[in-house]
mmCIF file as gemmi writes it, N, C-alpha and C atoms, coordinates in Angstrom:
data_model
loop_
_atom_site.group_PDB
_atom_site.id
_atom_site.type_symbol
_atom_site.label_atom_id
_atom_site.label_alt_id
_atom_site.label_comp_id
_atom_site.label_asym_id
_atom_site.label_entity_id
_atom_site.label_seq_id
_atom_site.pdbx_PDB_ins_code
_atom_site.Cartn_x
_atom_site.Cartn_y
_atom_site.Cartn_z
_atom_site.occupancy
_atom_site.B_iso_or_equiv
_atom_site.pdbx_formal_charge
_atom_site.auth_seq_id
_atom_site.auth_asym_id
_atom_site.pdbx_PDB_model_num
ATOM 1 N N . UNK Axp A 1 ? 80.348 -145.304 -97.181 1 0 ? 1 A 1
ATOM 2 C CA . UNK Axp A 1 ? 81.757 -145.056 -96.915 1 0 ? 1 A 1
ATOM 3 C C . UNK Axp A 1 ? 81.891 -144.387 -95.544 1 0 ? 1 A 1
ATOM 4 N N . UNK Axp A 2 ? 82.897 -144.518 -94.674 1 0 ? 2 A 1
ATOM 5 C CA . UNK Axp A 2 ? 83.228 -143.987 -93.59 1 0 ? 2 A 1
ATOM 6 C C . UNK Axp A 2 ? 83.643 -143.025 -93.388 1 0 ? 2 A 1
ATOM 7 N N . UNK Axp A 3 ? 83.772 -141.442 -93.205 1 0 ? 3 A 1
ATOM 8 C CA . UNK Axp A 3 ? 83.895 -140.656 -93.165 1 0 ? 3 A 1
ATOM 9 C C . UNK Axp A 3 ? 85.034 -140.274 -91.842 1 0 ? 3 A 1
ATOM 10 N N . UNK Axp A 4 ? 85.549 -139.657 -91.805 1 0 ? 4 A 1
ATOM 11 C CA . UNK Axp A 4 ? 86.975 -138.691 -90.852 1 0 ? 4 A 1
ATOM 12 C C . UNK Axp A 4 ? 86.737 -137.345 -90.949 1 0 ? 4 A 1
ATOM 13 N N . UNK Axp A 5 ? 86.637 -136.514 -90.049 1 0 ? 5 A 1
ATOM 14 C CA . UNK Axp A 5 ? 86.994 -135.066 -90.692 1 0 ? 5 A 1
ATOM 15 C C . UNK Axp A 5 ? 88.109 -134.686 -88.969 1 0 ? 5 A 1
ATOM 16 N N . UNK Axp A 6 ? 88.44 -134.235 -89.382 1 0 ? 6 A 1
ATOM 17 C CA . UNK Axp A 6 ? 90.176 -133.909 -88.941 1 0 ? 6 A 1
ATOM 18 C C . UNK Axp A 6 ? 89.3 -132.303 -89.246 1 0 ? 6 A 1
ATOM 19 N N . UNK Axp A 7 ? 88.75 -131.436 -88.123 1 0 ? 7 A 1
ATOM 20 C CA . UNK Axp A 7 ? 88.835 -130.182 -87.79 1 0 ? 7 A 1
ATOM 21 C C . UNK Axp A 7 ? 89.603 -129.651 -86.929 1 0 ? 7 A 1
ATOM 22 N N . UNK Axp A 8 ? 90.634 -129.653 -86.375 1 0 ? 8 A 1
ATOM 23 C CA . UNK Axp A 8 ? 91.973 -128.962 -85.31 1 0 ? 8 A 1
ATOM 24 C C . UNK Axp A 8 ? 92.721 -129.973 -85.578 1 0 ? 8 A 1
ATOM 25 N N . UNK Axp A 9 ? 93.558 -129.031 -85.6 1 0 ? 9 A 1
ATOM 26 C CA . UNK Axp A 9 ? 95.485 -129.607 -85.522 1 0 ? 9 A 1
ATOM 27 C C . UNK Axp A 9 ? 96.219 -128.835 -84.543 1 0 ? 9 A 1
ATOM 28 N N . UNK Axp A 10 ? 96.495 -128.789 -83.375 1 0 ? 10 A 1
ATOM 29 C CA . UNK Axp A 10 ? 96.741 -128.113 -82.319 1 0 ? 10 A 1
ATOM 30 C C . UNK Axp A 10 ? 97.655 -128.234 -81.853 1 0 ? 10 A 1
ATOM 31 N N . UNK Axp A 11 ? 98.802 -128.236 -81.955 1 0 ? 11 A 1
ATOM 32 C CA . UNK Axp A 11 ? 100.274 -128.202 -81.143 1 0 ? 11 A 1
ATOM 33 C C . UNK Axp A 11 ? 100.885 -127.097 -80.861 1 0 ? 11 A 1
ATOM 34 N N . UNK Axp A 12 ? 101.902 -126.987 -79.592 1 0 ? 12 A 1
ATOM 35 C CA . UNK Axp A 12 ? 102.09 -126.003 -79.228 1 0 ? 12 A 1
ATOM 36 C C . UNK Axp A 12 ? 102.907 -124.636 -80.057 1 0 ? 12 A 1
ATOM 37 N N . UNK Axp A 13 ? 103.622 -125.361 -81.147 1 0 ? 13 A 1
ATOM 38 C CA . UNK Axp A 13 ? 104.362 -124.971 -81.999 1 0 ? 13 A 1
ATOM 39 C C . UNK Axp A 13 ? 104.158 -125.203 -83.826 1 0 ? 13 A 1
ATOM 40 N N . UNK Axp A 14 ? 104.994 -124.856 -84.572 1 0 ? 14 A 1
ATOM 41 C CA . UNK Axp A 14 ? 104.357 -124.606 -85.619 1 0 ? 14 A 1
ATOM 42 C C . UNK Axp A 14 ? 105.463 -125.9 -86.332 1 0 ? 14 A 1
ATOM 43 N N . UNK Axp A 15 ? 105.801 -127.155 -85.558 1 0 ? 15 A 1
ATOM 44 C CA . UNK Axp A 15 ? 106.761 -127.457 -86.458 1 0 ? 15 A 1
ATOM 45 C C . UNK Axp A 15 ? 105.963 -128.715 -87.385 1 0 ? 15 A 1
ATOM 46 N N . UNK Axp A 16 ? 106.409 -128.887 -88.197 1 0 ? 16 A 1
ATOM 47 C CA . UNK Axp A 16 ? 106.331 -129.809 -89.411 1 0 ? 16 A 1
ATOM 48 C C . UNK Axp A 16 ? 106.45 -131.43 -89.293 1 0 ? 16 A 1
ATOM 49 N N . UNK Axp A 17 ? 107.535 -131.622 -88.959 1 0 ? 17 A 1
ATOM 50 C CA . UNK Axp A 17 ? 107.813 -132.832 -88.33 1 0 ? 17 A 1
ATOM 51 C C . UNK Axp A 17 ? 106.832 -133.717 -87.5 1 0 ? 17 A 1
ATOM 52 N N . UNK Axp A 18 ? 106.446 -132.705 -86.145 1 0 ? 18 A 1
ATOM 53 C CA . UNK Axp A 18 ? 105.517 -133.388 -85.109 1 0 ? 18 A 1
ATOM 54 C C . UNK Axp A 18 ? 104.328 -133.52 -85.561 1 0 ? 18 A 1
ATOM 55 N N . UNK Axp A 19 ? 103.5 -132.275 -86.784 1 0 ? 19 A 1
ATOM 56 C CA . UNK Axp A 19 ? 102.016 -132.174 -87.578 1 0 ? 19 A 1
ATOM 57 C C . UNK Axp A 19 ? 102.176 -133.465 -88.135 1 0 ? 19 A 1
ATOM 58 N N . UNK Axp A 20 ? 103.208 -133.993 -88.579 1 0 ? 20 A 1
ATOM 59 C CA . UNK Axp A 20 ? 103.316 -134.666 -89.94 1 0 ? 20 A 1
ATOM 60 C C . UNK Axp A 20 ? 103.091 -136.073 -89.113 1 0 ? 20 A 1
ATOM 61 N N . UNK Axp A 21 ? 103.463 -136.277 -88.06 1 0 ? 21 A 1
ATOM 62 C CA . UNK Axp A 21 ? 104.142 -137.515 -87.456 1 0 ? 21 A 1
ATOM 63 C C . UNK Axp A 21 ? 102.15 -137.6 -86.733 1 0 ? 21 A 1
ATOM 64 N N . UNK Axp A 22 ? 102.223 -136.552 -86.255 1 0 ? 22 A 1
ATOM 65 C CA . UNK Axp A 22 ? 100.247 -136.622 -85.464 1 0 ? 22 A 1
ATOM 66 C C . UNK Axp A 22 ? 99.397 -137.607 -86.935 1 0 ? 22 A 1
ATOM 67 N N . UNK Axp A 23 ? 99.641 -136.859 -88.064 1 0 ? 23 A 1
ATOM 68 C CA . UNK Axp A 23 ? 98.794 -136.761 -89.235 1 0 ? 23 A 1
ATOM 69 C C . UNK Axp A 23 ? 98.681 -138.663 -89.401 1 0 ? 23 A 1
ATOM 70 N N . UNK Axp A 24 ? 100.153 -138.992 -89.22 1 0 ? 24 A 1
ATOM 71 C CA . UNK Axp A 24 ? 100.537 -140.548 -89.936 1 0 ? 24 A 1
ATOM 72 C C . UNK Axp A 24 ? 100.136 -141.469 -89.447 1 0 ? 24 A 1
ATOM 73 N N . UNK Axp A 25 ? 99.878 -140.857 -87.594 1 0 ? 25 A 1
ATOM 74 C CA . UNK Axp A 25 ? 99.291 -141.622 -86.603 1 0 ? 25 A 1
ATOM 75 C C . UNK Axp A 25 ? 98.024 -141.39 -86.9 1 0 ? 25 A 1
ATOM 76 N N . UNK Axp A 26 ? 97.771 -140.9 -87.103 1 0 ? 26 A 1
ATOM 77 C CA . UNK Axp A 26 ? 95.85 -141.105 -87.07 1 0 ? 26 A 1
ATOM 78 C C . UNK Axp A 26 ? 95.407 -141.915 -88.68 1 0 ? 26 A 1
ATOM 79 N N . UNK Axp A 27 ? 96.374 -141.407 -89.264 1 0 ? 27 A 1
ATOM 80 C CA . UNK Axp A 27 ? 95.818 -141.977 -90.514 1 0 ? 27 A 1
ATOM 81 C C . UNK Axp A 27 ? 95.766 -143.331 -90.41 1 0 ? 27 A 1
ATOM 82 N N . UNK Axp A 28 ? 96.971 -144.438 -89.694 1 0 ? 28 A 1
ATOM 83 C CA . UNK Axp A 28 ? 97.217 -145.622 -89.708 1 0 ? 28 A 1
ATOM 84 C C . UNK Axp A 28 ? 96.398 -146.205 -88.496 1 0 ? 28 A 1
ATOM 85 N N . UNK Axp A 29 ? 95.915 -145.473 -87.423 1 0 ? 29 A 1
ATOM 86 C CA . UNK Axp A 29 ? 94.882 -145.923 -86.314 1 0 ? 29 A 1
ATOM 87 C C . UNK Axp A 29 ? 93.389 -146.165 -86.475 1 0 ? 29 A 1
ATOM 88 N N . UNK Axp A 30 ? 93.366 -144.995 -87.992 1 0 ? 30 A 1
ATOM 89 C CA . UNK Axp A 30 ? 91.769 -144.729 -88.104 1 0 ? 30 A 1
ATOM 90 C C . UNK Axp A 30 ? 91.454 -146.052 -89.163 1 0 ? 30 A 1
ATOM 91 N N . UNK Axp A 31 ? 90.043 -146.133 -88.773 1 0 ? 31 A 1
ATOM 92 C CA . UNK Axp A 31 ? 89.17 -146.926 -90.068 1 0 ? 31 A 1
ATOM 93 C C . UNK Axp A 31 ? 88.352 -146.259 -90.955 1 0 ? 31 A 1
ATOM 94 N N . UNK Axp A 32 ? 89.111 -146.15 -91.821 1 0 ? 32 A 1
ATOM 95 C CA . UNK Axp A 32 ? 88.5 -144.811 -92.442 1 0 ? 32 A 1
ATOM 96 C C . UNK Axp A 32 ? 88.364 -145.456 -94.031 1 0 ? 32 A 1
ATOM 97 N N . UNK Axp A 33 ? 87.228 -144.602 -94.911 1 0 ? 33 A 1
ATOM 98 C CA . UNK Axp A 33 ? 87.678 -144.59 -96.423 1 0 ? 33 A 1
ATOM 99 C C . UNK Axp A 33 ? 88.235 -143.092 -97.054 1 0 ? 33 A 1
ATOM 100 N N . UNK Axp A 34 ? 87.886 -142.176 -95.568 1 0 ? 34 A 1
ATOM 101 C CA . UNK Axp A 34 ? 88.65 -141.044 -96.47 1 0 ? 34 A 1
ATOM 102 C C . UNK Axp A 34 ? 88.886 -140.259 -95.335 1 0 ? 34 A 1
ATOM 103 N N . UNK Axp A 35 ? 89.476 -139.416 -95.545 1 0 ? 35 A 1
ATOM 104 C CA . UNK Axp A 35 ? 89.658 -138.004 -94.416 1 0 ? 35 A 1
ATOM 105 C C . UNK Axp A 35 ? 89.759 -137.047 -94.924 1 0 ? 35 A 1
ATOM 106 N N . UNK Axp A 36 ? 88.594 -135.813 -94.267 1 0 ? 36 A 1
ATOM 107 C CA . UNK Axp A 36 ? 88.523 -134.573 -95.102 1 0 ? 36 A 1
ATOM 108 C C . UNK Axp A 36 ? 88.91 -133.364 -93.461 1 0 ? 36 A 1
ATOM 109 N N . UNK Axp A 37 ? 89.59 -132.386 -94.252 1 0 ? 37 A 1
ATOM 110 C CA . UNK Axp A 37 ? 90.145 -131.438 -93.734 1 0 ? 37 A 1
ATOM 111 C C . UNK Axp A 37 ? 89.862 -130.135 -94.274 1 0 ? 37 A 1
ATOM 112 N N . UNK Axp A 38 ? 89.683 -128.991 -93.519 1 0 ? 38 A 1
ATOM 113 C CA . UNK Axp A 38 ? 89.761 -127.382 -94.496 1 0 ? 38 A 1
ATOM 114 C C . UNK Axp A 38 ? 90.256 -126.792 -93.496 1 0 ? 38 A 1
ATOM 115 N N . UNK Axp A 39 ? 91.235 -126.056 -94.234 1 0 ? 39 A 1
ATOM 116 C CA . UNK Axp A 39 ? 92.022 -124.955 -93.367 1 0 ? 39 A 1
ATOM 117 C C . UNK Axp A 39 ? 92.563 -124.014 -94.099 1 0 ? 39 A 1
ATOM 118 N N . UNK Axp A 40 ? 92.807 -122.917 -93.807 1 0 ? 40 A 1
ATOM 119 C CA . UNK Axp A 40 ? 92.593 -121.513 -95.137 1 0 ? 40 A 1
ATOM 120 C C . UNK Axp A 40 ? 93.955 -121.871 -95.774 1 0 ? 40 A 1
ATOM 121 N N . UNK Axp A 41 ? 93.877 -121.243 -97.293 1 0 ? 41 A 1
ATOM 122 C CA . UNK Axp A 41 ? 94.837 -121.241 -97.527 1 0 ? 41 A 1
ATOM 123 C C . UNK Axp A 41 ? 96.407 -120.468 -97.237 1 0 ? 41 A 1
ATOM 124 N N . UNK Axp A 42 ? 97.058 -120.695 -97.742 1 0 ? 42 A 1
ATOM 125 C CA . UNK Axp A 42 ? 98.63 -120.337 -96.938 1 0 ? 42 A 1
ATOM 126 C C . UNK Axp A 42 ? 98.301 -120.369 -95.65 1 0 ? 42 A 1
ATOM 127 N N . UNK Axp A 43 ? 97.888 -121.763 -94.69 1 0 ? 43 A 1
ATOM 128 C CA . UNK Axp A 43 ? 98.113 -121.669 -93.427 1 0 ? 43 A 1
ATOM 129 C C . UNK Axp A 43 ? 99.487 -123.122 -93.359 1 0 ? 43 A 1
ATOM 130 N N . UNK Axp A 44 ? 99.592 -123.039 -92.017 1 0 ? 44 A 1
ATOM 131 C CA . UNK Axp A 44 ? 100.589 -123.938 -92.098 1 0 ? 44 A 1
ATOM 132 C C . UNK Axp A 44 ? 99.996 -125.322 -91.556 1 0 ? 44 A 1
ATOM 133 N N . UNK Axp A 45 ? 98.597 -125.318 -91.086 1 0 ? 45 A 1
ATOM 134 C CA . UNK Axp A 45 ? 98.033 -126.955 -91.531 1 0 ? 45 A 1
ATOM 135 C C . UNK Axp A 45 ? 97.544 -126.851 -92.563 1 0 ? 45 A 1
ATOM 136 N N . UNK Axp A 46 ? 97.122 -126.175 -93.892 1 0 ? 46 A 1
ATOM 137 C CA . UNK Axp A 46 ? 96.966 -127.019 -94.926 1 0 ? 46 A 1
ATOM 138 C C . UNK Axp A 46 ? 98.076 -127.279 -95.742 1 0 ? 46 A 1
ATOM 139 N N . UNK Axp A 47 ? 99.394 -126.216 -95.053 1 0 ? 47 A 1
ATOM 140 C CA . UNK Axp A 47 ? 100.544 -127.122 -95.739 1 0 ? 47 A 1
ATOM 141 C C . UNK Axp A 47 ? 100.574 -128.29 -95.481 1 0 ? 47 A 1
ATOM 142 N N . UNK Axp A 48 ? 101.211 -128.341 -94.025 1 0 ? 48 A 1
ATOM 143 C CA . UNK Axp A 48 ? 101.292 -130.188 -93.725 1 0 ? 48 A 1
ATOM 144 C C . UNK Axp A 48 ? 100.433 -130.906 -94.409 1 0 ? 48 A 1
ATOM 145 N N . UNK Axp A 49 ? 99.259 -130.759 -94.158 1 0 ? 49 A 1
ATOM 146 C CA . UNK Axp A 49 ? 98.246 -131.542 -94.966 1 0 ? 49 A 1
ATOM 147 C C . UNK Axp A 49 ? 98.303 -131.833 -96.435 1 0 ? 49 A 1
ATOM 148 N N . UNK Axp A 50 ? 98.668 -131.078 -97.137 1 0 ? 50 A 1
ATOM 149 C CA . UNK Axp A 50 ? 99.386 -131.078 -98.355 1 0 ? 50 A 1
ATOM 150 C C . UNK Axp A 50 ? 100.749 -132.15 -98.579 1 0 ? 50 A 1
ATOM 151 N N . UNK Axp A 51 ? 101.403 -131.621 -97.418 1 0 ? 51 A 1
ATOM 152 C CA . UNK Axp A 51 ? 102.766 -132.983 -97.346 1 0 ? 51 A 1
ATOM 153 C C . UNK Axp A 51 ? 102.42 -134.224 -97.48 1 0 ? 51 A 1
ATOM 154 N N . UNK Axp A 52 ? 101.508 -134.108 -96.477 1 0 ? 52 A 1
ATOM 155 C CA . UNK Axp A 52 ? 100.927 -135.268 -96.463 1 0 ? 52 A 1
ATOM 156 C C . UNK Axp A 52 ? 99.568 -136.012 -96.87 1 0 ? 52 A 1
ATOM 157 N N . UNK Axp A 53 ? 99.763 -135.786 -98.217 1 0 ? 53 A 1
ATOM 158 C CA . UNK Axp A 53 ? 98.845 -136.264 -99.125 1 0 ? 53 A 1
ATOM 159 C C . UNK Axp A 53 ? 97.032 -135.678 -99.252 1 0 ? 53 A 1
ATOM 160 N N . UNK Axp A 54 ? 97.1 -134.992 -98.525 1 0 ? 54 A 1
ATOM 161 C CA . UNK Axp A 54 ? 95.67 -134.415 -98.701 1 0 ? 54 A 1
ATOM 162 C C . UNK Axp A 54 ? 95.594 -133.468 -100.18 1 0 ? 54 A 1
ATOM 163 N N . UNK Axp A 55 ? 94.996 -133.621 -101.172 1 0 ? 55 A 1
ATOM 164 C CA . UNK Axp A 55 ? 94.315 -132.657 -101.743 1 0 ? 55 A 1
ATOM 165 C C . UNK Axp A 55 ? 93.384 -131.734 -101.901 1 0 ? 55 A 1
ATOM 166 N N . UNK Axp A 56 ? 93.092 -130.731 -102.482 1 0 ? 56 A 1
ATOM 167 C CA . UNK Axp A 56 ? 91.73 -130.136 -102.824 1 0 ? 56 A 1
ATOM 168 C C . UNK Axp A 56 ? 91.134 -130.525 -103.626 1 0 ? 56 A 1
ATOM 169 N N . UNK Axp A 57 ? 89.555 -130.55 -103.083 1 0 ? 57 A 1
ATOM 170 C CA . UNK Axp A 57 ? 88.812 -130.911 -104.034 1 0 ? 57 A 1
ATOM 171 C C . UNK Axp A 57 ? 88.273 -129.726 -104.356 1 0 ? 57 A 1
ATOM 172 N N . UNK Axp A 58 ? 87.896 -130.615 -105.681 1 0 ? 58 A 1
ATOM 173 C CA . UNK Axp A 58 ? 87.813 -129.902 -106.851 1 0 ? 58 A 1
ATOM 174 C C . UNK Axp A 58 ? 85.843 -129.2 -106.954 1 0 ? 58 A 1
ATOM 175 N N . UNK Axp A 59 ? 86.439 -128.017 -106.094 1 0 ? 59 A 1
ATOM 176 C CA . UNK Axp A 59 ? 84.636 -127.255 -105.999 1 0 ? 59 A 1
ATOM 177 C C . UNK Axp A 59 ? 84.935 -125.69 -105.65 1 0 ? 59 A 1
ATOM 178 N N . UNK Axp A 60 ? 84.071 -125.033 -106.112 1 0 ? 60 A 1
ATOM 179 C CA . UNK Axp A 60 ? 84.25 -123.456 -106.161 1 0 ? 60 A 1
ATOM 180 C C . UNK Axp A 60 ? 84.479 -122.869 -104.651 1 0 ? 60 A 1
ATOM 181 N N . UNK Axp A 61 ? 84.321 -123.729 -103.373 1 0 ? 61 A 1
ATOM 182 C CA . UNK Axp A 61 ? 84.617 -122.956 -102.005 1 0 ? 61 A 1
ATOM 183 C C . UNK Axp A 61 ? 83.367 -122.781 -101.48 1 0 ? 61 A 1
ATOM 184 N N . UNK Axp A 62 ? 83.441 -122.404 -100.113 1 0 ? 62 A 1
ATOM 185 C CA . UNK Axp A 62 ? 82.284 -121.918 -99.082 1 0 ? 62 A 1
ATOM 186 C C . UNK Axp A 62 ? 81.555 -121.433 -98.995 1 0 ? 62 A 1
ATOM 187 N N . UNK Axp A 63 ? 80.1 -120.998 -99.799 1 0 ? 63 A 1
ATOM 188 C CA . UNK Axp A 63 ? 79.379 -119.995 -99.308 1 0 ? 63 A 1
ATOM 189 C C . UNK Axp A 63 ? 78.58 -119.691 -98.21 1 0 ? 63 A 1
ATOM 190 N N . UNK Axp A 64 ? 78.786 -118.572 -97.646 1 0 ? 64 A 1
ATOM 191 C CA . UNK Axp A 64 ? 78.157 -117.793 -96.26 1 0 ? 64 A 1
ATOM 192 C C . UNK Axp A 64 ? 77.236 -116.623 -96.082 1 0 ? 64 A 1
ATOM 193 N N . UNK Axp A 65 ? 76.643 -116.333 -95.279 1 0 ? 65 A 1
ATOM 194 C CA . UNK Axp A 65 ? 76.409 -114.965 -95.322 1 0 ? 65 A 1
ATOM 195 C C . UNK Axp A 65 ? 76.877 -113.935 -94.336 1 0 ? 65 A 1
ATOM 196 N N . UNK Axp A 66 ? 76.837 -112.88 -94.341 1 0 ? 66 A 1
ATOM 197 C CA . UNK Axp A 66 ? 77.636 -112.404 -93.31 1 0 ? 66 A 1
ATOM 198 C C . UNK Axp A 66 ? 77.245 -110.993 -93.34 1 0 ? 66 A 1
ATOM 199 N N . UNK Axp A 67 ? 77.137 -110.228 -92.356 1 0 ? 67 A 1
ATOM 200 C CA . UNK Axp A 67 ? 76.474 -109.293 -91.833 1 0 ? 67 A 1
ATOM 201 C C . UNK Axp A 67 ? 77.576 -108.107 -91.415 1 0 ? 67 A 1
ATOM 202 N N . UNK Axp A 68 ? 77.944 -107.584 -91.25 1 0 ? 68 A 1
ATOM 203 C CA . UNK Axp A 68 ? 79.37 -106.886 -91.009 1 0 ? 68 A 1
ATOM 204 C C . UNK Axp A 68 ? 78.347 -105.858 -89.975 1 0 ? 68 A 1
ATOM 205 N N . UNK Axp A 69 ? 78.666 -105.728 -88.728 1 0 ? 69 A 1
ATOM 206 C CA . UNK Axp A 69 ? 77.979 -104.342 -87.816 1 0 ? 69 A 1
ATOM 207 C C . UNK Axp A 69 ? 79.038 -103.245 -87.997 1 0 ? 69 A 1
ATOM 208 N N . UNK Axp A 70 ? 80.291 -103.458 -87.893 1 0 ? 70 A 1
ATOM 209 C CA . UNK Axp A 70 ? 81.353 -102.554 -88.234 1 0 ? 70 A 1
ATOM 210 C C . UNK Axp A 70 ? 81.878 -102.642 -89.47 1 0 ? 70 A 1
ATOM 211 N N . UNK Axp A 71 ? 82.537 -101.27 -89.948 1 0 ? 71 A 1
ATOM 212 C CA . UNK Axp A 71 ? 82.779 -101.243 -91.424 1 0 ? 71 A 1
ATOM 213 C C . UNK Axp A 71 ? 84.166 -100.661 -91.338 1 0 ? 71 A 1
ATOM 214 N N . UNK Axp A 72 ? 85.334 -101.592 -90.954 1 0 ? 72 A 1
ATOM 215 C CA . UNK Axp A 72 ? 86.595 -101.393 -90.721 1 0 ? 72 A 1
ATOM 216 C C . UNK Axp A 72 ? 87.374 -101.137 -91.901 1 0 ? 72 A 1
ATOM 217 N N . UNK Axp A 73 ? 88.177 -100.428 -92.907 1 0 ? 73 A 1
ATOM 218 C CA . UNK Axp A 73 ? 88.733 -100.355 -93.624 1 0 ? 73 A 1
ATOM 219 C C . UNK Axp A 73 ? 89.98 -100.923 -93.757 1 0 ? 73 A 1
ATOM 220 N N . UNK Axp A 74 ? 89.568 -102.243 -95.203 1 0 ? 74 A 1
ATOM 221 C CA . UNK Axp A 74 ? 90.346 -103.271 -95.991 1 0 ? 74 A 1
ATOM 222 C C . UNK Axp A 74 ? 90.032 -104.476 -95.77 1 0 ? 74 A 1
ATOM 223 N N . UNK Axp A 75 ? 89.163 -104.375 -94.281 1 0 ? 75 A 1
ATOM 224 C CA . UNK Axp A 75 ? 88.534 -105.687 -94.127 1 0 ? 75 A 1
ATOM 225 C C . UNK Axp A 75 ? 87.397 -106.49 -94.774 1 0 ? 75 A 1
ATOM 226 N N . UNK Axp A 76 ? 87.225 -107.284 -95.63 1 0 ? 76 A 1
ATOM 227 C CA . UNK Axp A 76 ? 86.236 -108.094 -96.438 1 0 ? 76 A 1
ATOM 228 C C . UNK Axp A 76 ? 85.782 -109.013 -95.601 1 0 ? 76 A 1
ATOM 229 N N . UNK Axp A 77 ? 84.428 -108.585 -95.248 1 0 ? 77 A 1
ATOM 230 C CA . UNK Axp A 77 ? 83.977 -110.097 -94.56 1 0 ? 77 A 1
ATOM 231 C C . UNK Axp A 77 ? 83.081 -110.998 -95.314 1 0 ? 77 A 1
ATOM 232 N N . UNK Axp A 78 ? 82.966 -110.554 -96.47 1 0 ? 78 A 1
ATOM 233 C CA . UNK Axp A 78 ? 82.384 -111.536 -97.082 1 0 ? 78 A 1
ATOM 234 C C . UNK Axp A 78 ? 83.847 -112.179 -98.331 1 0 ? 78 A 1
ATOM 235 N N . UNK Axp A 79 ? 84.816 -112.314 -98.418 1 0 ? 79 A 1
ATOM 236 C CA . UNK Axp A 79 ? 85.68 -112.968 -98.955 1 0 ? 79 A 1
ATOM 237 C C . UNK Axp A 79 ? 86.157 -113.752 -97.965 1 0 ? 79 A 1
ATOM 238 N N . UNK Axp A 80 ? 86.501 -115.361 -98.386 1 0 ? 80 A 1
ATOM 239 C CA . UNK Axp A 80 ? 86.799 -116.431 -97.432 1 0 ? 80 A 1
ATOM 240 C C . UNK Axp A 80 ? 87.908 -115.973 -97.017 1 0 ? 80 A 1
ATOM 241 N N . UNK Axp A 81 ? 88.598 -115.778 -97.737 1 0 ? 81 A 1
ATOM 242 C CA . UNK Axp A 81 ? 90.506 -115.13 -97.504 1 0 ? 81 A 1
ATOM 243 C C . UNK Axp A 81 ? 90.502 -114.852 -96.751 1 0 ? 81 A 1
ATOM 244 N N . UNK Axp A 82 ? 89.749 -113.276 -96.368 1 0 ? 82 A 1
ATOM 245 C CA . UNK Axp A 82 ? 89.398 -113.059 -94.496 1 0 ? 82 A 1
ATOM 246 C C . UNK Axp A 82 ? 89.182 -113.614 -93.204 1 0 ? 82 A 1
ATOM 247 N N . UNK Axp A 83 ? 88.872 -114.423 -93.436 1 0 ? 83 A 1
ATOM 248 C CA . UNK Axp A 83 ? 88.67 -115.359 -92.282 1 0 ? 83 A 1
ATOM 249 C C . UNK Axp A 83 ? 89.673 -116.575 -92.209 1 0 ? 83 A 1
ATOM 250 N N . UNK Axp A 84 ? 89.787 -116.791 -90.816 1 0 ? 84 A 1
ATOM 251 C CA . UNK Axp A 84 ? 90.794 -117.733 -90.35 1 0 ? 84 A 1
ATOM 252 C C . UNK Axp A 84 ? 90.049 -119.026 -90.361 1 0 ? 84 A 1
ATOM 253 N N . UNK Axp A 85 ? 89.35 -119.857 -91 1 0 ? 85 A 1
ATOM 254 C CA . UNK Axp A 85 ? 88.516 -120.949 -90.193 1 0 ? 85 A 1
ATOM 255 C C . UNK Axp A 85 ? 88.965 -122.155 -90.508 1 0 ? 85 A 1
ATOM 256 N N . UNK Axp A 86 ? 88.508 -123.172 -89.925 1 0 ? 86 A 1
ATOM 257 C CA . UNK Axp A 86 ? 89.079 -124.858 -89.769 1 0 ? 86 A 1
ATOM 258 C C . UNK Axp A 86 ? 87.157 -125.081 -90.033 1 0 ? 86 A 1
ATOM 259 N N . UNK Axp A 87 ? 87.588 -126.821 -90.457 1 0 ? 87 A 1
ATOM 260 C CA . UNK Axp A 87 ? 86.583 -127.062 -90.39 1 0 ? 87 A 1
ATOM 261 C C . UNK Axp A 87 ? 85.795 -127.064 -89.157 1 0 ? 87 A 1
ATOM 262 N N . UNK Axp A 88 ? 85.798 -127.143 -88.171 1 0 ? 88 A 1
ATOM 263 C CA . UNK Axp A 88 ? 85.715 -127.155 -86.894 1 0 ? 88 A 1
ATOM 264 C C . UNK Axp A 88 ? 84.29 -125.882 -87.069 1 0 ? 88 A 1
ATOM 265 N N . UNK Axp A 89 ? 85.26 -124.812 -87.445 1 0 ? 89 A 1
ATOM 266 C CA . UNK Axp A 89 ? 84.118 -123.594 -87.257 1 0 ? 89 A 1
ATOM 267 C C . UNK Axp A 89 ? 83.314 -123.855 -88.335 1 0 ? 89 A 1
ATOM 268 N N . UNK Axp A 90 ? 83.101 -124.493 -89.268 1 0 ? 90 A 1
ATOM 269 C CA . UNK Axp A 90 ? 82.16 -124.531 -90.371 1 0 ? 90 A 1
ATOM 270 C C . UNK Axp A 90 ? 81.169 -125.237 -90.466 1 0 ? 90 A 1
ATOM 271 N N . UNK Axp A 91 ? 81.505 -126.444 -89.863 1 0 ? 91 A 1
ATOM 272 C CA . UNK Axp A 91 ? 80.655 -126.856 -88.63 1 0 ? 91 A 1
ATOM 273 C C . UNK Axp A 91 ? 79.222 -126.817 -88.567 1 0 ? 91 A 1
ATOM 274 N N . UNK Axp A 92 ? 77.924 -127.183 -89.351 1 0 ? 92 A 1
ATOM 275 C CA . UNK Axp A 92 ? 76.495 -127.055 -88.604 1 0 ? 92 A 1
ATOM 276 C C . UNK Axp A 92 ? 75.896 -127.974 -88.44 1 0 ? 92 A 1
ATOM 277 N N . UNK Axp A 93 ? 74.941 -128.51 -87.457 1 0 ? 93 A 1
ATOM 278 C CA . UNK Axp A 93 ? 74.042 -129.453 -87.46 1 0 ? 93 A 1
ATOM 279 C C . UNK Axp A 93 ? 72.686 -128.835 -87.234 1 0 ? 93 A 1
């Protein structure tokens, strides 16, 4: 199967319309059998992405490890919630 991954969604603004309209264009340009995306939750690309037909799949989430040098109070760096990431940053080869 052919694979897509859609890591950045980058426009200058946060509107809905233009994400949605980028999203429809690529979907109908690409040769694809699927397209996978991650972007934290309550952000406003995995809303769009949501609009527009992306789901979650169905798996327990990311594991990492993570080292904290500073110990800032309320900050969790080992909970995903904390972190801002796209697939982009998740990223290894």
């Amino acid at each position: 199967m052919k694979e897509i991954v859609l890591s950045e969604l980058i426009i200058s603004e946060h509107d809905s319309n233009i994400a949605s309209g980028l999203i429809k264009q690529m979907v109908k340009s690409l040769n694809a059998d699927y397209i996978v995306a991650y972007y934290p939750e309550r952000s406003f690309e995995r809303e769009v992405l949501r609009n527009n037909g992306f789901r979650d799949l169905p798996f327990q989430g990311i594991n990492f490890a993570v080292n904290s040098l500073v110990n800032i109070p309320g900050l969790e760096p080992g909970q995903l919630d904390s972190w801002e990431l796209s697939l982009g940053d998740l990223e290894i080869f």
